[in-house]
C-alpha positions in Angstrom: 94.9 142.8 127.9 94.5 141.3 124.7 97.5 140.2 122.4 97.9 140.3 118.4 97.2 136.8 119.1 93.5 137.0 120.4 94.3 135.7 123.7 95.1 137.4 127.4 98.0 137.4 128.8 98.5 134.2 131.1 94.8 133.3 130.6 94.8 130.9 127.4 97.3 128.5 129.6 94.4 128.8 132.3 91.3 128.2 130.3 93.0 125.3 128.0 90.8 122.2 130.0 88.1 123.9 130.1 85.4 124.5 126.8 82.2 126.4 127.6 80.5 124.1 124.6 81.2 120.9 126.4 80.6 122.4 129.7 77.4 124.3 129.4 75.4 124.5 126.0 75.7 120.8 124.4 74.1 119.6 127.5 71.5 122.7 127.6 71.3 122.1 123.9 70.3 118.1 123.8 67.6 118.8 127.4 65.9 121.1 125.1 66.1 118.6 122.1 67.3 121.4 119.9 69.5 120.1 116.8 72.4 121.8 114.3 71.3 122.9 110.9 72.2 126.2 108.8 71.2 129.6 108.6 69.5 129.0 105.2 66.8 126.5 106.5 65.7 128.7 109.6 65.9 132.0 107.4 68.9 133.7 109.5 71.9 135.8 108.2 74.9 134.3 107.5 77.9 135.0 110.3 80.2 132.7 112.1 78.8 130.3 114.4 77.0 127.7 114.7 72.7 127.9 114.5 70.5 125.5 115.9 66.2 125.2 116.0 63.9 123.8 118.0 61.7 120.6 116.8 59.1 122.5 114.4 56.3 122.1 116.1 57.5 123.6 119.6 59.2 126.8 117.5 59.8 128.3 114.7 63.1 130.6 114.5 66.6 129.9 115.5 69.3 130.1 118.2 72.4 131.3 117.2 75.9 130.7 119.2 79.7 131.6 118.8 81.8 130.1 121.2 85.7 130.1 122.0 86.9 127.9 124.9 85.9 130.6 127.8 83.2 132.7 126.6 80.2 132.6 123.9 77.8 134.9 122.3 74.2 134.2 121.3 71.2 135.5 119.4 68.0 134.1 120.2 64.9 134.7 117.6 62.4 132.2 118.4 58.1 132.4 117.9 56.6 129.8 120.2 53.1 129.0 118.7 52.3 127.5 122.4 53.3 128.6 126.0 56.8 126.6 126.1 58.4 125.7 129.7 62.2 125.8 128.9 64.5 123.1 131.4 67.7 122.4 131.1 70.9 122.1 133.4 72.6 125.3 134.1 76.4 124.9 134.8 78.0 128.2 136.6 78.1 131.0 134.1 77.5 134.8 134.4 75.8 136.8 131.4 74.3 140.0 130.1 71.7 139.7 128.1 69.3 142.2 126.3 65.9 140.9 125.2 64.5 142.5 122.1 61.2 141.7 122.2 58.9 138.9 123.8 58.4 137.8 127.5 59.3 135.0 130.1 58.6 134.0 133.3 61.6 132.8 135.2 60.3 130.2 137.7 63.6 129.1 139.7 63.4 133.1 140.3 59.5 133.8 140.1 59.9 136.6 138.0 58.8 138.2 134.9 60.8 139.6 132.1 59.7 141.8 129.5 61.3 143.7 126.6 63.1 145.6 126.8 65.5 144.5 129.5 68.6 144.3 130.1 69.5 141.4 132.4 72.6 140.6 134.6 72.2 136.9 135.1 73.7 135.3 137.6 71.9 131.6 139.4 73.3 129.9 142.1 71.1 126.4 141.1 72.3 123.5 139.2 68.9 123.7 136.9 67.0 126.4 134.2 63.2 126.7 134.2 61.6 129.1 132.4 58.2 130.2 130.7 58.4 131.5 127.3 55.2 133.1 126.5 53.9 132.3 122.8 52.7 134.9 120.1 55.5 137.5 120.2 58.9 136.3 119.3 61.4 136.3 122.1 64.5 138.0 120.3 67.6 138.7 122.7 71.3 138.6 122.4 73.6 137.8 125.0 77.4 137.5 126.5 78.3 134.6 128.5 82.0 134.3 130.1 82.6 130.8 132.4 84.7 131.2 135.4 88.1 130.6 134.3 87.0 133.8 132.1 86.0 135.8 134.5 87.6 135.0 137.6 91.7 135.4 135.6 90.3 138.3 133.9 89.3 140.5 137.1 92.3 139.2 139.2 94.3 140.3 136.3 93.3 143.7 136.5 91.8 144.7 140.0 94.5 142.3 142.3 94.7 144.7 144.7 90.7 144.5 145.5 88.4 142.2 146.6 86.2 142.1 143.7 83.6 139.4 142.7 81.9 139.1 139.2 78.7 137.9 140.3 78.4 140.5 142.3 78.7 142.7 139.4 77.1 141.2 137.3 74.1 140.6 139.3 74.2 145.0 139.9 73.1 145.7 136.4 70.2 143.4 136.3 67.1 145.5 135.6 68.7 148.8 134.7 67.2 151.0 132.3 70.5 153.7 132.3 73.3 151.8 130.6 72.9 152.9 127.0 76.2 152.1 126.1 75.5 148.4 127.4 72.5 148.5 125.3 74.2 149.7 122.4 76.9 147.2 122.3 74.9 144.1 122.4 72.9 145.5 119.3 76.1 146.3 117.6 77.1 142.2 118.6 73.5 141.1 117.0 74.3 143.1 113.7 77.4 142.1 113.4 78.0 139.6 110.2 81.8 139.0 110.1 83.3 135.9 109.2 87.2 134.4 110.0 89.4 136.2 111.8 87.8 139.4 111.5 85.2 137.9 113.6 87.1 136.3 116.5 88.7 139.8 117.1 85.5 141.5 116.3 83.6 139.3 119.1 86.5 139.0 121.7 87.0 142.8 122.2 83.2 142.9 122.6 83.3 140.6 125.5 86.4 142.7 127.1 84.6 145.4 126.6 81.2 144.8 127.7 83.1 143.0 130.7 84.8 146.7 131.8 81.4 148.4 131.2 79.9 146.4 133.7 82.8 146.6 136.1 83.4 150.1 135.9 78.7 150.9 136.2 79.0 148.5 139.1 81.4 150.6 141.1 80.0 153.8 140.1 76.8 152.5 141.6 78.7 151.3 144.6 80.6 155.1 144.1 77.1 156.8 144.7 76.0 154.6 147.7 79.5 155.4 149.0 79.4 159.5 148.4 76.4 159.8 150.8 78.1 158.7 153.4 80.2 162.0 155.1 83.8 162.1 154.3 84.9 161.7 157.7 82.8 158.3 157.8 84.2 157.2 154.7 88.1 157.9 155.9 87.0 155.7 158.8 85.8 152.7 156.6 89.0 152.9 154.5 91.0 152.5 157.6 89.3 149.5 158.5 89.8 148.0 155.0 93.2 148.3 155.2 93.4 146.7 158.5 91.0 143.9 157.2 93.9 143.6 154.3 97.0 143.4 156.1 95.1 141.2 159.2 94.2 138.6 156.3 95.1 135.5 158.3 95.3 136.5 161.9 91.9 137.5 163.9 90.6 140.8 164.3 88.0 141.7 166.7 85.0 144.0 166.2 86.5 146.3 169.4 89.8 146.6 167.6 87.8 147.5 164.4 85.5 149.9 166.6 88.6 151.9 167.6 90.0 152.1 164.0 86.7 153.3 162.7 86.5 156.1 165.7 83.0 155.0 165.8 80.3 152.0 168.2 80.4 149.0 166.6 76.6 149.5 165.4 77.5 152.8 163.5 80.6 150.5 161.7 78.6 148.1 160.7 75.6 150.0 159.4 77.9 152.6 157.3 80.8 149.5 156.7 77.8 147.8 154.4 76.4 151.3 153.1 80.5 152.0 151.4 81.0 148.7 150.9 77.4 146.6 149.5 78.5 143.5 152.1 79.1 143.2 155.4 82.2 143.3 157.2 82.4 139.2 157.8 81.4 139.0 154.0 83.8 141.2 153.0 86.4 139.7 154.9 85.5 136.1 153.2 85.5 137.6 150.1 89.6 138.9 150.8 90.3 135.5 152.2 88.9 133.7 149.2 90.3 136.2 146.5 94.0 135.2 148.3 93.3 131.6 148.4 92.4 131.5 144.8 95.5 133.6 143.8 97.8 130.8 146.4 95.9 127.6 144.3 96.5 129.2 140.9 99.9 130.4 141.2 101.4 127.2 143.0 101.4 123.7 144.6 101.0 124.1 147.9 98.8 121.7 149.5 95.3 123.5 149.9 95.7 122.4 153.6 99.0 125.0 153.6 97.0 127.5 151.5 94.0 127.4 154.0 96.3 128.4 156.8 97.7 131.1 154.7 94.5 133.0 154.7 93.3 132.0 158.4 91.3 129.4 157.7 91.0 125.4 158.5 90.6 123.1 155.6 87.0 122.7 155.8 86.0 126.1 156.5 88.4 127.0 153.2 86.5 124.4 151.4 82.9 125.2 152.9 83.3 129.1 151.5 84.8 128.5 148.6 82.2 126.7 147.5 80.2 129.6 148.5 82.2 132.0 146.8 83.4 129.9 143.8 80.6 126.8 143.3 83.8 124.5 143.3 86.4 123.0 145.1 89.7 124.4 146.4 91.3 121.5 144.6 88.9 121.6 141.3 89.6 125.3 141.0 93.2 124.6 140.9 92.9 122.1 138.3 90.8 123.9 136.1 93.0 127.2 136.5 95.9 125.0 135.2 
């Protein structure tokens, strides 16, 4: 929820080391060799933010960023004379992103993106290397939230599940039927506030477009789950709950079997069709959410807070960084 203040509840305190400018675009900014000016030199509107341009003779056109500590916004409208290869570090981020017009050709993923699209980016590498193609301009806007976003965001409002924003995030990459995601990030591109009006204006965009893609994301995972037969899917819900309340203590795949009324093969097949994972992944995934929630809320020693979910030490630490490209220790530190 969002106070008269601008900031979520118990989220400000959390995000207060961390500033997605430092963390993400200045270095992104200086491998690209891309420097400050105004909107009047590279012929773009006046709003709040910062612009910044490539060296002349690689582009012509601007890039375009607003940035609190957590989250940013940017409008990209560039015309590369030449094919240019774009590098630069990429620090653990998930965005939407709508390109306008022009194409790339995303090497790390050896894919192709042409307008329009609507993209759900989510990399697990520590480096960005893409192909812009040269003679259309490459116009897209795009959303941006860091972890401590993200991550207190969603356990704010679905604690009870075991949900994961990359996961989400990475669902609506490549859909053509999300208008109203469509919509919004035009409305965020037009948008020429200034002041106040404008740190409201572009904060309840990013809630927003953060519950759209939630709530498409489950409906997806809805229609996957409403082929399955009712009687399956009473089955599956019995052995999430049993999942949830065996967090820390072992359960077997016999025990799980019974639960579900159904052979282990059958559980496993329809487990993944309800739930998009597996049931070990899944399982992680709950054991990680509650270890998160333990290092966020207190100061137990992650030793203490790895045997709270079932886990040793290292096999905590080995699937959190799986789960949350950090350290249990880190993540504490940056959630204070």
């Amino acid at each position: 929820m969002i106070r008269a203040d601008g900031n979520r509840d118990g989220t400000a305190a959390a995000c207060a080391d961390y500033d997605i400018m430092r963390e993400v675009f200045l270095p992104c900014l200086a491998d690209m060799q891309m420097e400050e000016t105004c909107a009047a030199d590279v012929g773009a509107p006046e709003r709040e933010g910062r612009m910044f341009r490539m060296p002349r003779d690689v582009a012509s056109g601007y890039f375009w960023l607003y940035a609190e500590r957590d989250f940013a916004i940017s409008a990209t409208d560039m015309l590369f004379p030449r094919d240019f290869r774009e590098q630069c570090r990429h620090p653990r981020f998930v965005s939407v992103r709508y390109y306008l017009s022009g194409s790339c050709v995303e090497s790390v993923t050896n894919r192709t993106v042409e307008a329009p699209y609507l993209e759900g980016h989510v990399l697990d590498t520590p480096h960005w290397d893409c192909l812009c193609r040269a003679g259309t301009p490459i116009r897209n806007v795009e959303i941006m939230l860091a972890p401590p976003f993200y991550e207190q965001y969603l356990r704010e409002v679905y604690r009870d599940e075991a949900f994961s924003a990359e996961e989400a995030f990475a669902s609506i990459d490549g859909l053509s039927d999300f208008p109203e995601m469509v919509v919004l990030l035009k409305q965020v591109e037009a948008y020429r506030g200034r002041g106040a009006s404008a740190r409201l204006f572009y904060r309840s965009k990013v809630e927003e477009a953060v519950a759209l893609v939630v709530d498409k994301s489950r409906a997806m995972a809805g229609e996957r789950a409403s082929e399955l037969a009712s009687e399956d899917m009473h089955a599956i819900e019995r052995v999430r709950r049993r999942l949830e309340q065996q967090l820390a203590a072992p359960v077997d795949a016999d025990e799980l079997a019974r639960i579900a009324c159904m052979g282990q093969t059958k559980l496993r097949r329809t487990f993944k069709q309800a739930c998009g994972c597996t049931i070990v992944e899944y399982r992680q995934r709950l054991r990680c959410a509650k270890a998160a929630e333990l290092l966020a809320a207190g100061d137990a020693p992650v030793a203490q807070v790895a045997a709270a979910v079932g886990y040793r030490p290292e096999r905590l630490a080995e699937l959190f960084a799986r789960t949350h490209h950090t350290t249990p220790s880190a993540y504490r530190a940056a959630m204070r």
